[in-house]
PDB file of N, CA, C and O in Angstrom:
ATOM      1  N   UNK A   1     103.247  90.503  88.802  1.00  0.00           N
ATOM      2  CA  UNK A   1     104.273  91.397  88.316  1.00  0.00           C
ATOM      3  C   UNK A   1     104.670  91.039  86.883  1.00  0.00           C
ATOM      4  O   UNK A   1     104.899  91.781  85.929  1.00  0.00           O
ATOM      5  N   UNK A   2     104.684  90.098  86.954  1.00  0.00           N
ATOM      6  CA  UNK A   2     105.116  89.461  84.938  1.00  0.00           C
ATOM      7  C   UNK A   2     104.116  89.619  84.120  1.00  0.00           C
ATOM      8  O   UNK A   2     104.182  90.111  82.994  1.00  0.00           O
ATOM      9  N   UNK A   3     103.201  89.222  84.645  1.00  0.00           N
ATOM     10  CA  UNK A   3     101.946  89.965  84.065  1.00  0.00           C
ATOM     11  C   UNK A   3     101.811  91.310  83.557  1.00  0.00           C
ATOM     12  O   UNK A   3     101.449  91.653  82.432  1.00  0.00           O
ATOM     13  N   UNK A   4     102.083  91.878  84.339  1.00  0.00           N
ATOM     14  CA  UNK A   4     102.060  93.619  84.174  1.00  0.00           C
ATOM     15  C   UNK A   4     103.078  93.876  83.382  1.00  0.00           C
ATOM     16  O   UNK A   4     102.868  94.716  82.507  1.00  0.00           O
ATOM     17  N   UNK A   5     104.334  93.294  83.447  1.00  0.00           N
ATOM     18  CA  UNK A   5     105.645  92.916  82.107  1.00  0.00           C
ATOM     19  C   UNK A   5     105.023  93.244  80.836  1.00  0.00           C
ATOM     20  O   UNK A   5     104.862  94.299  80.222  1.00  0.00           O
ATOM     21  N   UNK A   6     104.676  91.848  80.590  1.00  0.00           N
ATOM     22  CA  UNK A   6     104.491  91.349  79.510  1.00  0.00           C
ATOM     23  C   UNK A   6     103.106  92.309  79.072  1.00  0.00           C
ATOM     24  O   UNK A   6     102.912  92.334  77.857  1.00  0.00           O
ATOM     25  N   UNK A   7     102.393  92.883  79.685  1.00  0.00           N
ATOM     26  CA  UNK A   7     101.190  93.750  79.114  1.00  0.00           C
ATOM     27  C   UNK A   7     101.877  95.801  79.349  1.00  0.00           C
ATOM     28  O   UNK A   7     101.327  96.899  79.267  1.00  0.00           O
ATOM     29  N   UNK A   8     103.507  95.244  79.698  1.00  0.00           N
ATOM     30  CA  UNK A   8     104.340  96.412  78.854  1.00  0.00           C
ATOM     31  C   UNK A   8     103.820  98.049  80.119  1.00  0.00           C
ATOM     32  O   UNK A   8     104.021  99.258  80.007  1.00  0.00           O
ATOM     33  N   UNK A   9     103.216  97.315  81.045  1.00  0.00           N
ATOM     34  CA  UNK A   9     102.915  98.487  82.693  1.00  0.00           C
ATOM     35  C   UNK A   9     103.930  98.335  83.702  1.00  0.00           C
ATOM     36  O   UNK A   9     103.832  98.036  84.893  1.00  0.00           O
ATOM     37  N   UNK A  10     104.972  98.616  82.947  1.00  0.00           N
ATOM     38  CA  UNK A  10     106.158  98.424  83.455  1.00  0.00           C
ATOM     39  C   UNK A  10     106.348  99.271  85.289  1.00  0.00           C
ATOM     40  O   UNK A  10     107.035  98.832  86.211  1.00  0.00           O
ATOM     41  N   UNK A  11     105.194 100.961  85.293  1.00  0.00           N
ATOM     42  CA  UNK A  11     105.590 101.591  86.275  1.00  0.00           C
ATOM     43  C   UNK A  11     104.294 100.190  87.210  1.00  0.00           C
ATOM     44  O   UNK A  11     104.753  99.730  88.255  1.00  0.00           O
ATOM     45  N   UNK A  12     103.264  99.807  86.899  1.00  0.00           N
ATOM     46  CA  UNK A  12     102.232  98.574  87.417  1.00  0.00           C
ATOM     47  C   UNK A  12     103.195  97.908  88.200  1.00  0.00           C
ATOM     48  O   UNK A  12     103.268  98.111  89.412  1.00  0.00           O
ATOM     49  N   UNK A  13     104.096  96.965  87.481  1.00  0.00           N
ATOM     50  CA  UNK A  13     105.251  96.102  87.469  1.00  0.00           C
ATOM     51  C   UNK A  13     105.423  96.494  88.575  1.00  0.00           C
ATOM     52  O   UNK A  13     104.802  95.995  89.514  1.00  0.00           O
ATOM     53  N   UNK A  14     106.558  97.767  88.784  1.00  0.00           N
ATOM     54  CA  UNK A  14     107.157  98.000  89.344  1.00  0.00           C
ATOM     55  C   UNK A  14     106.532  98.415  90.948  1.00  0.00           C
ATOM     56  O   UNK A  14     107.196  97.911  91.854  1.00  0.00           O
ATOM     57  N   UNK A  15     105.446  99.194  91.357  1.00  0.00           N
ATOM     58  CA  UNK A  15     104.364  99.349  92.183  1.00  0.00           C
ATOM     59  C   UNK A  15     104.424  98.005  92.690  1.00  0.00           C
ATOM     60  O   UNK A  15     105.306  97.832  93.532  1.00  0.00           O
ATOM     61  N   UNK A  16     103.702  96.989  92.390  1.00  0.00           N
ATOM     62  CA  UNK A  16     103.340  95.284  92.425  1.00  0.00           C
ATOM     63  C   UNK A  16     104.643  94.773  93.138  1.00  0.00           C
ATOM     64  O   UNK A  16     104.531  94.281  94.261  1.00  0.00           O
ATOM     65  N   UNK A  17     105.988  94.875  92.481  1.00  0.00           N
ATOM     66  CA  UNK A  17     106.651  94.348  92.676  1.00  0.00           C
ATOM     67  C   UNK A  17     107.739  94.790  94.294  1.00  0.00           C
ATOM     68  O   UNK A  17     108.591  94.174  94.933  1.00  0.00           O
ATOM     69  N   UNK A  18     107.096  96.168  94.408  1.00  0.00           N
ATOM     70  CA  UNK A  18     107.884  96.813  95.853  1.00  0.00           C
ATOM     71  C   UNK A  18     106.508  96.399  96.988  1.00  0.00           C
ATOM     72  O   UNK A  18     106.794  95.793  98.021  1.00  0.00           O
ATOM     73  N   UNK A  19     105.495  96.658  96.790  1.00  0.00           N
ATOM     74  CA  UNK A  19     104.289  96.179  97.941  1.00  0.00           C
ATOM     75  C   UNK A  19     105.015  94.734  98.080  1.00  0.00           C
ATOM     76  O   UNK A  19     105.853  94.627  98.976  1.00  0.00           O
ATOM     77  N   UNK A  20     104.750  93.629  97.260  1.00  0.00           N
ATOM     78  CA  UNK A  20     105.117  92.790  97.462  1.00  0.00           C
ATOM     79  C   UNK A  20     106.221  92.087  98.271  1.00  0.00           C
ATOM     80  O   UNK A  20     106.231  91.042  98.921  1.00  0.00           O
ATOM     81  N   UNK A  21     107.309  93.190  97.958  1.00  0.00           N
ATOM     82  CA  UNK A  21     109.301  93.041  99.006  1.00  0.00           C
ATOM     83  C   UNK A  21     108.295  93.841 100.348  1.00  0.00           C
ATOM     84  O   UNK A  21     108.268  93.255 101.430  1.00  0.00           O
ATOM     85  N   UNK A  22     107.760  94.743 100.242  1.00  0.00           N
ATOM     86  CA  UNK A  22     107.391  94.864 101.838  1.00  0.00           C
ATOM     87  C   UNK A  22     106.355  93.878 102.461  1.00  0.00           C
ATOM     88  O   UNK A  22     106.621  93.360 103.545  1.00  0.00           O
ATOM     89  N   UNK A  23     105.251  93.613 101.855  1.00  0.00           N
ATOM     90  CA  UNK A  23     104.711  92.556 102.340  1.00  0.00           C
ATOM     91  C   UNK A  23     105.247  91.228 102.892  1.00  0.00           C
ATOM     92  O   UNK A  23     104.858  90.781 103.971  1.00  0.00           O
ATOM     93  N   UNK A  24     106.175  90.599 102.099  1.00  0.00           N
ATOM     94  CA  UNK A  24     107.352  89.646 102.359  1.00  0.00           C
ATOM     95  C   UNK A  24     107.904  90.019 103.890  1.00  0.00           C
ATOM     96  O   UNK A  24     107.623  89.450 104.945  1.00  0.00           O
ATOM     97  N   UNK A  25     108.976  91.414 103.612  1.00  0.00           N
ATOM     98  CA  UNK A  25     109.666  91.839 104.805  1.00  0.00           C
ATOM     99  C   UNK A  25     108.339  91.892 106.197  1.00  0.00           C
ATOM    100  O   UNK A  25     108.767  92.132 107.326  1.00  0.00           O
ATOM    101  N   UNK A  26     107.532  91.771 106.104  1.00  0.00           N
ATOM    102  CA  UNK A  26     106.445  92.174 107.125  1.00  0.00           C
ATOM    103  C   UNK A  26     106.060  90.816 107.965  1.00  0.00           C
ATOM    104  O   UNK A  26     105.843  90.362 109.088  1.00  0.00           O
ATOM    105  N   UNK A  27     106.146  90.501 106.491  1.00  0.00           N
ATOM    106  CA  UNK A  27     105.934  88.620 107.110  1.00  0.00           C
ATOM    107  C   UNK A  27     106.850  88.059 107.413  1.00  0.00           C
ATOM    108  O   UNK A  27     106.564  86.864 107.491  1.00  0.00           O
ATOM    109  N   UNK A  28     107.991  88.267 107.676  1.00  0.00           N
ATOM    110  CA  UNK A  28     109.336  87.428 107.777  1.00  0.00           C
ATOM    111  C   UNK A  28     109.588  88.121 109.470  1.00  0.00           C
ATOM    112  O   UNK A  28     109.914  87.341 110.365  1.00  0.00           O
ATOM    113  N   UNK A  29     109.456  89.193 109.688  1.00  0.00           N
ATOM    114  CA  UNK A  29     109.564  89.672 110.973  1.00  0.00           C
ATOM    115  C   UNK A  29     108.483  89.305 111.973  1.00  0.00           C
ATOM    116  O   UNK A  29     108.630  89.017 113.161  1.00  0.00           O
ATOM    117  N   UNK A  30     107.202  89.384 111.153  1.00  0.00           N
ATOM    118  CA  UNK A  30     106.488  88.703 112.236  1.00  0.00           C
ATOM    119  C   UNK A  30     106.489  87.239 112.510  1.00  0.00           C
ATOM    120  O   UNK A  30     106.230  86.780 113.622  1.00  0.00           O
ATOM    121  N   UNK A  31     106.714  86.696 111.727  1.00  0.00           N
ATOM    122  CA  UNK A  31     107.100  85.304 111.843  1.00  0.00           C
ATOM    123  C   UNK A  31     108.111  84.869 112.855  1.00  0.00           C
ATOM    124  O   UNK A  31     107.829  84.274 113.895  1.00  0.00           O
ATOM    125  N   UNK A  32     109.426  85.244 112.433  1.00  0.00           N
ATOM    126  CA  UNK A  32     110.569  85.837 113.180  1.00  0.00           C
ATOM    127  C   UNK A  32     110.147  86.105 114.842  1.00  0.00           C
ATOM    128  O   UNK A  32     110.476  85.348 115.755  1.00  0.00           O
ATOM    129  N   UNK A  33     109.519  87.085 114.963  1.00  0.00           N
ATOM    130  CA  UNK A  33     108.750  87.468 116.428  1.00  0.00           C
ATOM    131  C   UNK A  33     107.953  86.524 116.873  1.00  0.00           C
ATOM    132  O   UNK A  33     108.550  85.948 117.783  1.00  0.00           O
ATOM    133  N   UNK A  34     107.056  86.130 116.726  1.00  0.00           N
ATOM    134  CA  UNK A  34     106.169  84.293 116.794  1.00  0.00           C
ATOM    135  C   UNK A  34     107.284  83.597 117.290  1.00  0.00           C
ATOM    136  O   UNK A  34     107.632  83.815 118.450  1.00  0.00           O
ATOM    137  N   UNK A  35     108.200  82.402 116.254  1.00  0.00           N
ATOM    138  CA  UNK A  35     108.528  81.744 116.668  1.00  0.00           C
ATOM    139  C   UNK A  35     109.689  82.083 118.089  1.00  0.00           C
ATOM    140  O   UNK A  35     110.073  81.079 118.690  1.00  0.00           O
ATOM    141  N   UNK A  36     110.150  83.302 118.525  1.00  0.00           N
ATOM    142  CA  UNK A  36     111.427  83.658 119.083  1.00  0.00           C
ATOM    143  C   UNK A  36     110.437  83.476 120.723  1.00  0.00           C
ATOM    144  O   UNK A  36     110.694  82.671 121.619  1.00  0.00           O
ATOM    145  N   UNK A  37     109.402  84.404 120.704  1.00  0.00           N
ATOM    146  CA  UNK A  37     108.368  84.132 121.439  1.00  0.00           C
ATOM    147  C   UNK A  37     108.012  83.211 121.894  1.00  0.00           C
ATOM    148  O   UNK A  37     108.113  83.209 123.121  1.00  0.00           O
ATOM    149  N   UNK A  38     107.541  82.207 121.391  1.00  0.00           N
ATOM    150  CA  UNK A  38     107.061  81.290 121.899  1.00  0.00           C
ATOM    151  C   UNK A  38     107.914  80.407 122.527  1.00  0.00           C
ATOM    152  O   UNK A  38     107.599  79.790 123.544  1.00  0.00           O
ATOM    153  N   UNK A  39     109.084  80.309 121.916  1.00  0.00           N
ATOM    154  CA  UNK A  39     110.372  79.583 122.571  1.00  0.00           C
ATOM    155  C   UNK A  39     110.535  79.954 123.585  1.00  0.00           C
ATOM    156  O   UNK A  39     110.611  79.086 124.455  1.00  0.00           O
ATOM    157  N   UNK A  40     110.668  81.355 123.995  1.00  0.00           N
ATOM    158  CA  UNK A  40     111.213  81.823 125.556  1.00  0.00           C
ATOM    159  C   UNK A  40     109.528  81.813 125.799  1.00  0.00           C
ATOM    160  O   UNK A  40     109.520  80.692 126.309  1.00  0.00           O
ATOM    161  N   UNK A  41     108.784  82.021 125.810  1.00  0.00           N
ATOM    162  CA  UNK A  41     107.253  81.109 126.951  1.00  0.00           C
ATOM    163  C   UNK A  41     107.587  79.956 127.221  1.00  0.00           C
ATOM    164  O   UNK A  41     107.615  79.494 128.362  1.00  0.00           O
ATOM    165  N   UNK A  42     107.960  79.192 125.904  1.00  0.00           N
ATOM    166  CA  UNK A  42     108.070  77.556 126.990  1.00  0.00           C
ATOM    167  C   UNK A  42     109.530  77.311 127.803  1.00  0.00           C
ATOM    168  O   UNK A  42     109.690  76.367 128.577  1.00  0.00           O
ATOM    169  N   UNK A  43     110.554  78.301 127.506  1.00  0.00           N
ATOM    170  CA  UNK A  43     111.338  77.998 128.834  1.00  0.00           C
ATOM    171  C   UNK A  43     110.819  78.760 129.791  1.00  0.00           C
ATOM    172  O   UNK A  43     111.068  78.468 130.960  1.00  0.00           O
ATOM    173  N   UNK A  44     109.955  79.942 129.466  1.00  0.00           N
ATOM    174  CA  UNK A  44     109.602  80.331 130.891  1.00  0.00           C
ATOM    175  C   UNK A  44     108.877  79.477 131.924  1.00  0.00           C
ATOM    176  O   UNK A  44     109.018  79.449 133.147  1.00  0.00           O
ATOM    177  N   UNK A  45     108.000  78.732 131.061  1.00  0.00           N
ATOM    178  CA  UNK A  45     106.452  78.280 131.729  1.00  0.00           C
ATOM    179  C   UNK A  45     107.454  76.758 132.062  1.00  0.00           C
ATOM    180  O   UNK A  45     107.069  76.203 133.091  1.00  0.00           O
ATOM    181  N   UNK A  46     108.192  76.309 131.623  1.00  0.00           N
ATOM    182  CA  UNK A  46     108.173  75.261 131.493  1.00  0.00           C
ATOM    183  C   UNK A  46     108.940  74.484 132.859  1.00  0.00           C
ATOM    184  O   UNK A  46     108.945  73.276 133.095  1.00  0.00           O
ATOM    185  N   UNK A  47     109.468  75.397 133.524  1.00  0.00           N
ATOM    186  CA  UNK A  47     109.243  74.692 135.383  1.00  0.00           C
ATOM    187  C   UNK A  47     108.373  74.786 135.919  1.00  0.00           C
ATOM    188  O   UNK A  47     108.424  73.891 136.763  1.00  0.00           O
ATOM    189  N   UNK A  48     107.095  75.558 136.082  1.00  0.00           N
ATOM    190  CA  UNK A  48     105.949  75.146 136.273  1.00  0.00           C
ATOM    191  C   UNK A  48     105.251  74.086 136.362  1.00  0.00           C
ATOM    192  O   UNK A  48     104.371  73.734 137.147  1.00  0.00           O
ATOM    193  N   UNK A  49     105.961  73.388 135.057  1.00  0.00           N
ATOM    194  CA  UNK A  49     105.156  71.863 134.756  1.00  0.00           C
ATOM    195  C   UNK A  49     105.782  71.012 134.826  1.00  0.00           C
ATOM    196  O   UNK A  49     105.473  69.919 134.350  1.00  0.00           O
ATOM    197  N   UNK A  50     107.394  71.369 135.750  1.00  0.00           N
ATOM    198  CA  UNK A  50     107.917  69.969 135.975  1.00  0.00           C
ATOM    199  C   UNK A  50     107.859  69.870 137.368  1.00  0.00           C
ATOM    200  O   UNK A  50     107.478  70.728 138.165  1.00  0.00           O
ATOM    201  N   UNK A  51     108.342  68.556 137.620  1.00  0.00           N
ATOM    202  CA  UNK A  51     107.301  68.359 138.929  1.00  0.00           C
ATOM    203  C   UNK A  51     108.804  68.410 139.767  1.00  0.00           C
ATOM    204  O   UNK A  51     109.913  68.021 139.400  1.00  0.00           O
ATOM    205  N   UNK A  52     108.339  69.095 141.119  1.00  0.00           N
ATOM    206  CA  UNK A  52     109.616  69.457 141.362  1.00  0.00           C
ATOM    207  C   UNK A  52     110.210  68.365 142.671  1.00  0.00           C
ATOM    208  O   UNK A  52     109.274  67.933 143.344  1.00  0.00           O
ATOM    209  N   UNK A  53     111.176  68.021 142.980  1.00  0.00           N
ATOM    210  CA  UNK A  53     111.991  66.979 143.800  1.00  0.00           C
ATOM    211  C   UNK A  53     111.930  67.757 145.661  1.00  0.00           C
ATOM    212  O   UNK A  53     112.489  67.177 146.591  1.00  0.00           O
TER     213      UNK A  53
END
């Protein structure tokens, strides 16, 4: 994006610089979803593997 600045493609810039806030936002939710996930699997799973009394 600074790139595209400084070579004055300011609408470039600007293109570059919104893909980018969604790409971000895309990755932050799926990430977000992963770790939330996997947490409730291992309380789910996780009497399964204790040994029970």
């Amino acid at each position: 994006s600074r790139d595209r600045i400084i070579a004055k493609d300011f609408v470039g810039a600007s293109t570059y610089g919104r893909s980018a806030k969604i790409l971000n936002i895309i990755a932050l939710c799926v990430g977000l979803f992963v770790t939330i996930l996997s947490i409730v699997l291992v309380f789910l799973y996780l009497p399964l593997y204790l040994p029970q009394p």
